[in-house]
C-alpha positions in Angstrom: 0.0 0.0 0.0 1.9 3.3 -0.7 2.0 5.6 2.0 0.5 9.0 0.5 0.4 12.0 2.4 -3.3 12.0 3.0 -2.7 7.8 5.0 0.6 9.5 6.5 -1.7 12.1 8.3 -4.1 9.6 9.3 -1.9 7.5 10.8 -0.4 10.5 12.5 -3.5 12.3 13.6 -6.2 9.1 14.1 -6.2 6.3 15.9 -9.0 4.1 13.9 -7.1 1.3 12.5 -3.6 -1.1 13.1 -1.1 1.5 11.6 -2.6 4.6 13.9 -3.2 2.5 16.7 0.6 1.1 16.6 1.9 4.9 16.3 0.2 6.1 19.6 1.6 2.8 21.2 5.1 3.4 20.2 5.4 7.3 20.8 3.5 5.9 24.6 6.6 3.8 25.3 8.9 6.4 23.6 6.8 9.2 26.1 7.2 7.0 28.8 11.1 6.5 28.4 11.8 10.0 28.0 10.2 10.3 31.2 11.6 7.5 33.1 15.3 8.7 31.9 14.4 12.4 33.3 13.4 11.4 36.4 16.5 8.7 36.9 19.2 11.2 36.0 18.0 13.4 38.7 19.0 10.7 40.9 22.6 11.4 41.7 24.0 7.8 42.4 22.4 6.7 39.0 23.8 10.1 37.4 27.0 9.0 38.3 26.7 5.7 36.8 25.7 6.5 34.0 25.1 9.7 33.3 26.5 9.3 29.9 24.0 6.7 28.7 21.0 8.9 30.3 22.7 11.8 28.2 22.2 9.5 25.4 19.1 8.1 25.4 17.6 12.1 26.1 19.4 13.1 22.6 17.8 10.2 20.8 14.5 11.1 22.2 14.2 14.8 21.5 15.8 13.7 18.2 12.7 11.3 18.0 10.4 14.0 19.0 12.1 16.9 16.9 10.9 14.3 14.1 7.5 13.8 14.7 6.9 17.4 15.6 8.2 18.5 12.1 6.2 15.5 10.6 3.0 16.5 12.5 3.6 21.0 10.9 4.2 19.1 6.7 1.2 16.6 7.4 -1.1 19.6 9.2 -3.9 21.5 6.8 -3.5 24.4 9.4 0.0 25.0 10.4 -1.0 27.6 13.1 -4.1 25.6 14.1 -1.7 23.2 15.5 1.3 25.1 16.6 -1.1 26.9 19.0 -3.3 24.7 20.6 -3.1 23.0 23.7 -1.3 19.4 22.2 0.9 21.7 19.7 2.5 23.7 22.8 2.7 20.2 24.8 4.8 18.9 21.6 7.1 22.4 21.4 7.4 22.0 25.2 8.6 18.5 24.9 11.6 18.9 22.8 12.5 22.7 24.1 14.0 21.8 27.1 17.2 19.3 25.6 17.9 22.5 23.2 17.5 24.7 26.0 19.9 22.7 28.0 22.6 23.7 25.5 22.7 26.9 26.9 21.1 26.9 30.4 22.4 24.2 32.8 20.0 21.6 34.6 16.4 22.8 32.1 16.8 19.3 30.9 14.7 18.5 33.7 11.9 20.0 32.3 11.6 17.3 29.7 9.3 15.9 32.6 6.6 17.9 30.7 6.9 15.1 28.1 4.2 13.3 30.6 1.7 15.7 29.3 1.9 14.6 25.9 0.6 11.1 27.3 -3.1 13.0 27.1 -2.9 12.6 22.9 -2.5 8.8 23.1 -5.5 8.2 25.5 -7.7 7.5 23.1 -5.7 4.4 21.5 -6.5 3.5 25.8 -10.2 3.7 24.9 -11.1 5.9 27.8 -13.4 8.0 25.5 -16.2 6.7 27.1 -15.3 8.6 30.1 -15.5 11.7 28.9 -19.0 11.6 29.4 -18.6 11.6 33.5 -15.6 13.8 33.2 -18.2 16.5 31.5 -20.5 16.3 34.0 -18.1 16.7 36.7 -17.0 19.9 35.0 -20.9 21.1 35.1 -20.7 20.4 38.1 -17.8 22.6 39.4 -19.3 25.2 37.2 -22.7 25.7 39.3 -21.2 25.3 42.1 -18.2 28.2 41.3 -20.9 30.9 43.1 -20.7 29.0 46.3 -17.4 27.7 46.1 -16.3 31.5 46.0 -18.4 32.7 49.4 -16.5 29.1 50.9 -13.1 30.2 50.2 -14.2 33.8 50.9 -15.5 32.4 54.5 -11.9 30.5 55.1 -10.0 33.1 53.8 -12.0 35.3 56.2 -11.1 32.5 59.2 -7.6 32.3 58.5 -7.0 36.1 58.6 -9.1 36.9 62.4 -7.3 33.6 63.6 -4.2 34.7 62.6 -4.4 38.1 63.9 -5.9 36.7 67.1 -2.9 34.2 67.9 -0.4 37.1 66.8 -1.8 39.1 69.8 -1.4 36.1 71.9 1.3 34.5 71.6 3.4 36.9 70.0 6.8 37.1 68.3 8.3 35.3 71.5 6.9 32.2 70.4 6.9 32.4 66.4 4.3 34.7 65.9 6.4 36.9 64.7 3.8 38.6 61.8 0.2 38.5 61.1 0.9 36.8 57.7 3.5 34.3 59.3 0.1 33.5 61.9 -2.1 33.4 58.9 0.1 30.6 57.8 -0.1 28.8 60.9 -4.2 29.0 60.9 -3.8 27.8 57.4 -1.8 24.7 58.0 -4.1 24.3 61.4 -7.0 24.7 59.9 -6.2 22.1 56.6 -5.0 19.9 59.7 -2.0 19.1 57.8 0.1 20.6 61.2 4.0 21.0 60.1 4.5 22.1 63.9 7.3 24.4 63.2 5.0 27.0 64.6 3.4 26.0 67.8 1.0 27.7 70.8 2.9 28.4 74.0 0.5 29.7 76.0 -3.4 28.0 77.5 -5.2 30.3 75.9 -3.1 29.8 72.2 -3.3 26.4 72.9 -7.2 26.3 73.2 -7.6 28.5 70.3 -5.6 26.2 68.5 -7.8 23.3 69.3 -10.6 25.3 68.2 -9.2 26.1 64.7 -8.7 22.2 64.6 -11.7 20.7 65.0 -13.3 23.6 62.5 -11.0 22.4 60.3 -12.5 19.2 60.6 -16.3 20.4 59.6 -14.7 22.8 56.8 -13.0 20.0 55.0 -16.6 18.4 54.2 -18.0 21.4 53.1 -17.1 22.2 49.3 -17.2 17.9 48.8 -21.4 18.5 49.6 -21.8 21.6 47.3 -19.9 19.6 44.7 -22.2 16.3 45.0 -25.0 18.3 45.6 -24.3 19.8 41.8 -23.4 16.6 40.4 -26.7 15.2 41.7 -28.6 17.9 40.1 -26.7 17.5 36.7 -27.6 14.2 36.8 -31.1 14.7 36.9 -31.1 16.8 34.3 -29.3 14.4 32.1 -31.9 11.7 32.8 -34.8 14.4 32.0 -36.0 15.3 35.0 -37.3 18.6 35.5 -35.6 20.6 39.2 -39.0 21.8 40.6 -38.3 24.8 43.1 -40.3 25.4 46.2 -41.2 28.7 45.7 -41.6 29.4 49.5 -38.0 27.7 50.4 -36.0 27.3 47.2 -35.5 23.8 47.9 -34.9 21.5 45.0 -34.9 18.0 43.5 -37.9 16.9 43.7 -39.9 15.0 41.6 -41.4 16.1 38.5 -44.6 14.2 40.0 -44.3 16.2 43.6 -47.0 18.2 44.4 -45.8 19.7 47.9 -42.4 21.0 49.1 -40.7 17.6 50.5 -39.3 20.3 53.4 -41.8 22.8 53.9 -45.1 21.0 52.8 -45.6 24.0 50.3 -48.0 23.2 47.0 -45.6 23.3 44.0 
């Protein structure tokens, strides 16, 4: 079969037959390498070893890359089209790095961007199907953006009176040496993640830290319910079914048989 242009691009550019599918499975391994020998040579022990074969095996795959990039501009219809959207940066981003290394010591570690290129090849992975639930999840994040804004408007809000609060109380004696540097405490309290290089001296700092604690605790459940509560309501939509609002609560989801308010007995 000769191998015109027009089956060069499709082998390139689809994924709907042996020849495509075999080209996303080879430039997978060859993403996969490139990333694997990054991430090796920043060991130093391996470096040492054999830092000339890492050096190596990185020409060969920007050279590899450098290839299919150029191949990917002659086989395009729109040259510009490709160079700037999202998987023609990812590509320019993926062989910049080696070149830059030429002139800039230690960017070759930014080859690591190569693993965003592995985003093209998921569809020889067959996971189109999930784009489906990935779109809905993205609905969902969008009506919920609103309430998601007053949440982190309501921590943010927290963090600063708590950290002004244990700035007057403990003071710089015991770390507290700033408002901002006690708004960093109050936001590694309240995330309960608790590095402990900054720590309450004194009973009442202690209590208050307590307090920011277990407040953490409640806030952490928060935007994980206005999320699902969103996703629930997308999904209703999807399926058809009509979000009947109470006009004397606001509530939602009920059925689009309900006659009353399922909280406040309303008529609907």
């Amino acid at each position: 079969m000769k191998l015109t242009k027009s089956r060069l691009a499709h082998i390139v550019f689809e994924s709907d037959d042996a020849a495509s599918k075999a080209f996303d499975v080879v430039l997978l391994i060859l993403i996969l390498g490139s990333v694997a020998v990054a991430l090796l040579d920043s060991v130093a022990s391996y470096r040492l070893v054999y830092g000339d074969l890492f050096y190596t095996l990185e020409w060969v795959f920007t050279v590899l890359f450098t290839i299919e990039y150029l191949l990917r501009l002659y086989l395009t219809r729109r040259i510009a089209g490709y160079v700037f959207s999202f998987y023609g940066i990812v590509d320019f981003l993926a062989i910049l790095p080696a070149f830059l290394s030429l002139v800039i010591v230690d960017t070759q570690f930014l080859v690591v961007v190569r693993a965003l290129r592995l985003l093209r090849v998921l569809r020889v992975l067959k996971l189109g199907r999930y784009m489906m639930e990935a779109s809905l999840l993205q609905e969902a994040l969008w009506a919920s953006r609103r309430k998601i804004q007053i949440f982190i408007g309501s921590v943010v809000t927290i963090v600063l009176v708590m950290g002004t609060v244990m700035y007057l109380v403990e003071g710089p004696e015991a770390g507290y040496t700033s408002i901002p540097t006690s708004m960093y405490w109050a936001i590694v309290t309240l995330t309960t993640v608790g590095y402990g290089d900054i720590i309450p001296l004194t009973p009442l700092g202690k209590f208050m830290s307590s307090f920011i604690m277990l407040l953490g605790y409640g806030i952490i459940a928060v935007p994980t319910g206005i999320v699902t509560a969103e996703m629930s309501a997308q999904m209703y939509k999807r399926k058809g079914e009509e979000l009947v609002e109470c006009q004397n609560c606001h509530a939602q989801n009920h059925d689009r048989d309900a006659y009353h308010c399922k909280y406040c007995g309303t008529k609907l």
